[in-house]
N, C-alpha and C positions, 0 to 999 in steps of 0.2 A: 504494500500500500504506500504510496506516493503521498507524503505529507507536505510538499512544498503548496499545491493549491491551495489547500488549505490555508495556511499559512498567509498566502497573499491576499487570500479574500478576508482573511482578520485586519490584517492592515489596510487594504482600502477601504474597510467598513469604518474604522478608529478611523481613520484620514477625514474620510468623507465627513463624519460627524464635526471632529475637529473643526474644519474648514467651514463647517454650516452655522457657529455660535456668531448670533450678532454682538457686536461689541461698541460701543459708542465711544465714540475717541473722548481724549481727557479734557478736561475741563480748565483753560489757562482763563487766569485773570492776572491783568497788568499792575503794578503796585507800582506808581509811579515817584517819582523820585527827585528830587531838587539840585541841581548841579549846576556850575559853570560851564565855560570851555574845558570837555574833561574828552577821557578816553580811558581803552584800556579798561574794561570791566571785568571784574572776577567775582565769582559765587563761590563762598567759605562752606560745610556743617562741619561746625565744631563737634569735639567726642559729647559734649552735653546735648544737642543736638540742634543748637545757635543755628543761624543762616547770616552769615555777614557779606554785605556785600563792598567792594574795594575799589578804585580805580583812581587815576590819574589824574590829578587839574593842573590844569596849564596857567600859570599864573603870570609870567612875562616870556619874553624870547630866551631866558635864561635858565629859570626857576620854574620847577615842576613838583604837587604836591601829591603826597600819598594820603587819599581820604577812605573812610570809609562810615558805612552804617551798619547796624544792626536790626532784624526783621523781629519786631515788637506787634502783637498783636493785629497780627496785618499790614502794617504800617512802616515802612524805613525810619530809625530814630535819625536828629539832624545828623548832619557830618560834624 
């Protein structure tokens, strides 16, 4: 007895079902944020499970600062 047919028709049945859950993509909302001439954005989670977010202001043709916020109840705290 040949157990490979079988075998396949188990897998395209898992496939087929697989492939048939609808799924409704994730839900983004924008947390917007107050900044100068900046750049250079980075998203932090800390081991406590913080969200910081960092980036770059451009403060004259010399001078470049490192700011950052922290993600407070929804909300970026100021830089």
């Amino acid at each position: 007895m040949n157990i490979r047919p079988l075998i396949t028709l188990v897998f395209a049945f898992l496939l087929f079902f697989a492939c048939n859950k609808e799924v409704s993509p994730p839900a983004l909302t924008e947390i917007p944020v107050t900044t100068e001439a900046s750049g250079e954005p980075n998203l932090h989670i800390a081991d406590g499970g913080e969200v910081f977010l960092t980036w770059v202001e451009y403060l004259n043709d010399t001078t470049d600062a490192l700011v950052w916020a922290r993600l407070n109840e929804g909300s970026w705290t100021s830089p």
